[in-house]
C-alpha positions in Angstrom: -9.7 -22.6 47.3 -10.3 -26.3 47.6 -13.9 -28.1 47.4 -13.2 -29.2 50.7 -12.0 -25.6 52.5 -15.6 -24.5 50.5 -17.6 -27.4 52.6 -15.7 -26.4 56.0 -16.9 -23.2 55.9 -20.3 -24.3 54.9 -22.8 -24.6 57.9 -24.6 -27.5 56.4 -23.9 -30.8 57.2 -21.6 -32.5 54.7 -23.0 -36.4 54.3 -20.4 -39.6 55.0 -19.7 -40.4 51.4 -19.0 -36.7 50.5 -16.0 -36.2 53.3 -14.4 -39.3 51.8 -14.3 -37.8 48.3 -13.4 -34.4 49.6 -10.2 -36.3 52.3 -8.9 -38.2 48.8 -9.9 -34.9 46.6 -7.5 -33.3 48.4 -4.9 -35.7 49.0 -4.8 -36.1 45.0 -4.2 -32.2 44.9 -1.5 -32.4 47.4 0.2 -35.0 45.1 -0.1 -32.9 41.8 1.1 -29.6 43.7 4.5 -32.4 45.0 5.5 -33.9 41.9 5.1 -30.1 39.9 7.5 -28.8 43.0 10.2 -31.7 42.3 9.9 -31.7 38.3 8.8 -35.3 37.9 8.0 -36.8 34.5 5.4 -35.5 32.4 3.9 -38.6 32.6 3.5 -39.2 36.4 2.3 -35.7 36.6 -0.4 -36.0 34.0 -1.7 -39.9 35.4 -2.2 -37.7 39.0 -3.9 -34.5 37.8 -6.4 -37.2 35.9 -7.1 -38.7 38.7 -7.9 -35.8 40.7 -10.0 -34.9 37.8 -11.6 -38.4 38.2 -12.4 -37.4 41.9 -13.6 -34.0 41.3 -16.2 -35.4 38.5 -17.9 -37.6 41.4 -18.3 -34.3 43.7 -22.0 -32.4 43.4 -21.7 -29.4 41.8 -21.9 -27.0 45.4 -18.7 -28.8 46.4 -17.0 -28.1 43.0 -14.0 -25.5 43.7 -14.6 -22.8 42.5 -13.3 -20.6 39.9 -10.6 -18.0 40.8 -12.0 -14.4 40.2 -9.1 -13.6 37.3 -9.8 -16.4 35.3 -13.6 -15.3 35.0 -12.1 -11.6 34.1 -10.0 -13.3 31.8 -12.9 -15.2 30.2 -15.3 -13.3 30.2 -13.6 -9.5 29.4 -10.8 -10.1 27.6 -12.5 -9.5 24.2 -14.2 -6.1 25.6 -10.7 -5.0 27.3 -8.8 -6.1 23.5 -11.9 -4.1 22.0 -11.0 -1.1 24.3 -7.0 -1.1 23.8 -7.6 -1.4 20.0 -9.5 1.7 20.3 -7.4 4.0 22.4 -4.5 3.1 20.2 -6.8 4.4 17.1 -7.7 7.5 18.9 -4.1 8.4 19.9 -2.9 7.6 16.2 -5.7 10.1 15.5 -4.7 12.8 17.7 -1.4 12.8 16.5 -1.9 12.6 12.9 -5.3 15.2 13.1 -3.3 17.8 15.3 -4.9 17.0 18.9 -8.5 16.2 17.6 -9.6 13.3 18.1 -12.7 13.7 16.3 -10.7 14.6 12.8 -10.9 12.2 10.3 -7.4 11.7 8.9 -7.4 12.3 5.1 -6.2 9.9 2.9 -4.1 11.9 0.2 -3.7 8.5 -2.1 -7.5 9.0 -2.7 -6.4 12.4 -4.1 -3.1 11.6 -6.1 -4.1 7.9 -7.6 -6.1 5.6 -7.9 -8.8 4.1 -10.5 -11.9 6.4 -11.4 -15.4 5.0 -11.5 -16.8 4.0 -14.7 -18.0 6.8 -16.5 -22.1 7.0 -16.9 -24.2 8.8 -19.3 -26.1 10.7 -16.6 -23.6 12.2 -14.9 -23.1 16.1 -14.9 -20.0 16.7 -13.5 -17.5 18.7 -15.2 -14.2 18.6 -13.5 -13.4 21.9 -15.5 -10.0 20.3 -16.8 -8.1 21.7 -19.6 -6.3 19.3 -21.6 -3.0 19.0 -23.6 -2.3 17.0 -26.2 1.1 14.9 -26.8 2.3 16.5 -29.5 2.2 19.5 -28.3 4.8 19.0 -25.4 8.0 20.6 -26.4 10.6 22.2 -25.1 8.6 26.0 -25.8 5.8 24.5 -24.1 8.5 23.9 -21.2 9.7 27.5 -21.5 6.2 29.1 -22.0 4.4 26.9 -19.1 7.7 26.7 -16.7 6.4 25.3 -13.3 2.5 25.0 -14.5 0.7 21.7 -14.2 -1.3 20.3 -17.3 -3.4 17.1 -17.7 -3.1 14.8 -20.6 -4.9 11.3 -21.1 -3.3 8.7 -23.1 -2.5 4.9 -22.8 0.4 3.2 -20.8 2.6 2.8 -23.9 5.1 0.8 -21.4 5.1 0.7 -18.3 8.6 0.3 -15.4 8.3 -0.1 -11.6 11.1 0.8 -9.2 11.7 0.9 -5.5 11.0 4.3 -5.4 10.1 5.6 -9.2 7.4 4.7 -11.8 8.1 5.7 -15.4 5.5 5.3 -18.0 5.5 6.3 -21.5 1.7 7.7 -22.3 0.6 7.7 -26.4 -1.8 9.6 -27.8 -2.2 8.4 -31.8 1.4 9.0 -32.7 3.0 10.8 -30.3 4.9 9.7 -27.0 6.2 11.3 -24.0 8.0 9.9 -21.0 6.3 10.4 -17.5 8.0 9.9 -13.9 6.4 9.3 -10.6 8.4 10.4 -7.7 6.2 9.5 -4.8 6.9 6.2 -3.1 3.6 5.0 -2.5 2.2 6.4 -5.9 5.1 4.2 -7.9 4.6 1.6 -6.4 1.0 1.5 -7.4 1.4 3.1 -11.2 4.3 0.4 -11.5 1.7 -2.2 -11.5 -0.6 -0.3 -14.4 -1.5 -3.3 -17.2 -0.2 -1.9 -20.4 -2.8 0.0 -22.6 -4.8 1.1 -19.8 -6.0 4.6 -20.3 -5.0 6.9 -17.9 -5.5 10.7 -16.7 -1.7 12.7 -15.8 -1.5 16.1 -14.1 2.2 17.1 -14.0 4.5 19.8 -14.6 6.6 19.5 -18.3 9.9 19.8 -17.6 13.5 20.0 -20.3 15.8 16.5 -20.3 19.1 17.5 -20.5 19.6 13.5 -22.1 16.9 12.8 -25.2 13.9 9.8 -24.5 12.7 7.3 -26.9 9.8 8.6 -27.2 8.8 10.8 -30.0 8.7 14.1 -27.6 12.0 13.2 -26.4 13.5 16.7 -25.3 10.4 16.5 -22.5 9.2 14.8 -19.6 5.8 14.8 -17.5 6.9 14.9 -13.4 4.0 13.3 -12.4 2.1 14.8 -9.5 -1.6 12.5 -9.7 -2.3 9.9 -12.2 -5.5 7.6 -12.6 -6.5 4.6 -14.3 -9.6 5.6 -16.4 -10.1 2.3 -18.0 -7.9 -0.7 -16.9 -6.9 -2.9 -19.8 -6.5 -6.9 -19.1 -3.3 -8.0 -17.8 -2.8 -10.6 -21.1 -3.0 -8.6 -24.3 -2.7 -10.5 -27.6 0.4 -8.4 -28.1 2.2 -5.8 -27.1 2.0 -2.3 -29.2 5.4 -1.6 -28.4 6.4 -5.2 -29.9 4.2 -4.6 -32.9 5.5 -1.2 -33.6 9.4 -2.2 -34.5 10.6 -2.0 -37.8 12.3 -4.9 -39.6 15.4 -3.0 -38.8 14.8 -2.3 -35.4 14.2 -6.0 -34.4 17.6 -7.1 -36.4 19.5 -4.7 -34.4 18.5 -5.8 -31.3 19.1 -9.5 -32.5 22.6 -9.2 -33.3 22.7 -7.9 -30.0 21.8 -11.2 -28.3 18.6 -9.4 -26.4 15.1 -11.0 -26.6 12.6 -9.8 -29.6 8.9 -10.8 -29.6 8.1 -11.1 -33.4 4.1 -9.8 -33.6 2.9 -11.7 -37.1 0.5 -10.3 -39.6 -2.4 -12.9 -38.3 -2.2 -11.7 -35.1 -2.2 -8.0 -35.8 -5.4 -8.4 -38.0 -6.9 -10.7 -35.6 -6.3 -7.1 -33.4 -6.8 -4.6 -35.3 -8.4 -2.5 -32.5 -4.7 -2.7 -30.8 -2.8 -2.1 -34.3 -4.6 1.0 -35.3 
């Protein structure tokens, strides 16, 4: 509605210099409203629309036109009605994923399968009634004896490999090594990212490798069903145990075939010795 159809239907009396605004107020409008209908120049149509700005500014505030009803809705509730979409989406997500209550809270299983533990404190008196296995005592009997049981061992990430859709880490306990796969997407994708020499807690089921590992229990492997980081090492070690570890032999070999060996030297290892023991 224009300022002028508001002081029509007004019963006051509107004064002499008012009506002249209001007649070239409106004659203004009728210009933008043309030259929008024929698609003139950007230009033309922005020099008329501040002009009939430049009118409207000299107009008292009751003979202002007024705001159209959506665009104060629009204003003034859009944030609440965003507020209120957001939400009914989060409930229906709920109701489908908690089985038709919306009041269920939705479990998240990572919390359950990986993640970090809290730093261990001297006052606390949990138990978590575990019973742990040690490396070197994963062989193929174990396999045999324990077919389908899950065990928990604790170790460091001797090496650590990500993959789209696997995670395999080698755990060490003193001497001893065994191989350790993640199936789960999600949970790879996070253990694939474990710093190196991180100590870590495993619950799996030892199963018998048809093909020998690497590692020093290399008939078995761990299929990883949780895993957590119990003390994260720093991303940039002084070396790598699995670099200081090669024989003379062992780095020759892989030398004559061309592939990259990092050489650990006795400085560094002594510099280290809380890695090289």
């Amino acid at each position: 509605m224009s300022a002028q159809a508001t002081a029509e239907n007004s019963a006051e009396v509107v004064p002499p210099e008012i009506a002249d605004l209001l007649a070239k107020e409106k004659v203004a409008v009728e210009k933008v409203v043309s030259l929008k209908a024929e698609k003139a120049d950007a230009g033309l149509i922005k020099e008329a629309v501040d002009e009939m700005l430049k009118i409207r500014s000299l107009l008292p505030p009751q003979y202002q036109p007024k705001k159209k009803e959506k665009e104060k809705k629009k204003k003034g509730g859009g944030a609440d009605e965003r507020a209120a979409k957001k939400e009914a989406r989060r409930l229906a997500r709920l109701k489908k994923q908690g089985g038709g209550d919306e009041n269920k809270v939705v479990k998240d299983i990572s919390a359950d399968m990986y993640g970090d533990l809290p730093l261990p404190q001297s006052r606390t008196n949990d138990k978590s009634g575990r019973i742990w296995f040690h490396v070197k005592n994963l062989t193929t009997q174990f396999a045999d004896e324990r077919q389908g049981e899950k065990v928990w061992v604790r170790g460091y990430a001797h090496t650590v490999r990500g993959q789209s859709k696997f995670a395999f880490i080698v755990l060490r306990q003193t001497l001893y090594t065994v191989q350790c796969v993640v199936n789960d997407k999600a949970a790879a994708k996070w253990a694939g990212k474990i710093p190196s020499e991180s100590v870590i807690d495993i619950e799996g089921t030892v199963v018998k490798l048809d093909k020998p590992t690497k590692a020093t229990q290399q008939d078995v492997e761990i299929q990883i069903s949780k895993i957590f980081v119990v003390s994260r090492s720093t991303t940039q070690l002084p070396f790598q145990v699995v670099d200081a570890g090669r024989s003379e032999e062992e780095i020759k070999a892989l030398e004559e075939k061309d592939e990259k060996v990092v050489r650990v030297g006795l400085d560094n290892r002594l510099d280290n010795r809380h890695l090289d023991l």
